[in-house]
N, C-alpha and C positions, 0 to 999 in steps of 0.2 A: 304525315303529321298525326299527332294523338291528341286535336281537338284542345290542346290546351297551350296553343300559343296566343301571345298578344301583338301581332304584328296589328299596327297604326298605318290607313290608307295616305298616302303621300298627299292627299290633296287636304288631307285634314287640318285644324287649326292646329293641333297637339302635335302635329309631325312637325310643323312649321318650327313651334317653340323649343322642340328639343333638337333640330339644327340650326337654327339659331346662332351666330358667332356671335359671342361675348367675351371679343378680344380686349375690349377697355376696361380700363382701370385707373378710379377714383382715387381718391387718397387714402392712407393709410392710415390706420388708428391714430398714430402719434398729429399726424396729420387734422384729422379730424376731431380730437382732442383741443391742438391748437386753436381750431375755427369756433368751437365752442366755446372757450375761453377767450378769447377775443371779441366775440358778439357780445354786442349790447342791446341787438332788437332784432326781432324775428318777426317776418309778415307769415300768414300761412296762406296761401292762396288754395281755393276751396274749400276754405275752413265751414263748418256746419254747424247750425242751432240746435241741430239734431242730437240729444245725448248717446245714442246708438253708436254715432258713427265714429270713425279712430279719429277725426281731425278735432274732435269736440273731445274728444280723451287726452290727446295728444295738448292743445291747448288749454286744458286744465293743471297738464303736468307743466307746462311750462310759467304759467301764473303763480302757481303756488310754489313751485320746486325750486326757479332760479331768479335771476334782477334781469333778467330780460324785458323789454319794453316789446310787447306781446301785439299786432294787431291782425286783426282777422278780415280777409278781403272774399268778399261774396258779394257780389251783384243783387241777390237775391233776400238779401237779410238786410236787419237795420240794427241790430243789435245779436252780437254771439257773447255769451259768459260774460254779459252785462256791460260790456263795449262795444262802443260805435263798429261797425262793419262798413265797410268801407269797398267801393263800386271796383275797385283797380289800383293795382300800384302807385299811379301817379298819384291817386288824389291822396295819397299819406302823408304824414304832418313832418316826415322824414324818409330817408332812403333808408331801407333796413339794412343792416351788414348781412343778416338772413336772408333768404326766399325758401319758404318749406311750400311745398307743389302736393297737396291733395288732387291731382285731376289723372286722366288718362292718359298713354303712354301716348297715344297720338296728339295730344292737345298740351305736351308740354314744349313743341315747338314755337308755338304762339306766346306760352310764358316764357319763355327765356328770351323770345324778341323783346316782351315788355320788361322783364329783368334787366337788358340790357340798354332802354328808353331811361330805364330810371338812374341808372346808373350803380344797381347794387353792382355787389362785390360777388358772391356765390349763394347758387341756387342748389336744393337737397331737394331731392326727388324721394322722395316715401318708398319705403319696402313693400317691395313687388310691383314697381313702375320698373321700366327699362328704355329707355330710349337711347341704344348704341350711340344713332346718328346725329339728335339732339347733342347728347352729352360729349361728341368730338368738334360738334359745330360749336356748343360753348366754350369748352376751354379754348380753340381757336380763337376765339373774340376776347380772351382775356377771364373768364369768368373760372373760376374753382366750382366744380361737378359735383356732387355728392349725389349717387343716387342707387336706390335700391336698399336704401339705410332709414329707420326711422330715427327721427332728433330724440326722440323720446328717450329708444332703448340705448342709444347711445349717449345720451345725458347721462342715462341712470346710472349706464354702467359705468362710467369714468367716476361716478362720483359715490358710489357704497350700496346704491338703492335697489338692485335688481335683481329681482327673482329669476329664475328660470322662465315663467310664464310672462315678464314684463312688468310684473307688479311690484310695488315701494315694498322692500321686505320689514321695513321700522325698524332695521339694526341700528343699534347703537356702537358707534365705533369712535376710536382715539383718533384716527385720520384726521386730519382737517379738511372742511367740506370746502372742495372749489367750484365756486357759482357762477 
């Protein structure tokens, strides 16, 4: 060896992720397209009061950017972005057509049981969550998967707004914007 390789010890977290099978497969642009225009309310579960954090980005984009009926579910808050925050699913004033999942790949089992109590339609798992086994046990039960995608950048980008780095470019375009 000439000391300049990068082999990864098999017991490692990192070796884990890069074998890994991610043999499933979510929906398709055109797909996901449709689910966006179709929704009329989007829950965010772990949403944060936090301005740091992407779910507090993410749910600013979505207040101001589309007619989505926006609500933010945290246990932990009592108000996000000037709205009631809300303890769980159930207690929402409605079944959202959305479930956007800020939490960990292991703890999105637990939300899509309650995704599924409440009776939405499809749950979107945030870019950089993965849950293979979640996301084959949902659509099993009927639920449309979205995950490993943020609503955000795929809002944007369906609709004129998106930089490269995710940010609203304020082009002005002849398209007709659909919300």
């Amino acid at each position: 060896m000439n000391g300049l390789s990068c082999s990864v010890p098999t017991d490692s977290p990192l070796a884990t992720l890069s074998t890994s099978e991610h043999t499933w497969e979510g929906p398709d642009a055109k797909e996901r397209l449709r689910i966006l225009r179709a929704a009329k309310s989007v829950a965010i579960v772990g949403a944060s009061p936090n301005p740091a954090r992407s779910s507090y980005f993410v749910g600013t984009y979505l207040q101001q950017s589309t007619n989505y009926r926006v609500y933010f579910v945290n246990p932990n808050a009592d108000t996000i972005l000037g709205e009631k925050a809300y303890p769980n699913l159930a207690s929402l004033p409605e079944v959202p057509d959305i479930v956007d999942v800020f939490r960990r790949a292991s703890d999105v089992p637990a939300v899509l049981d309650e995704v599924l109590a409440v009776g939405a339609k499809t749950i979107w798992v945030q870019l950089g969550i993965w849950n293979q086994e979640a996301a084959e046990y949902g659509e099993s039960k009927g639920l449309t998967v979205v995950m490993d995608r943020c609503i955000k950048i795929e809002h944007a980008r369906f609709h004129g707004g998106l930089h490269l780095l995710g940010f609203d470019t304020g082009q002005i375009t002849a398209r007709k914007t659909i919300r």
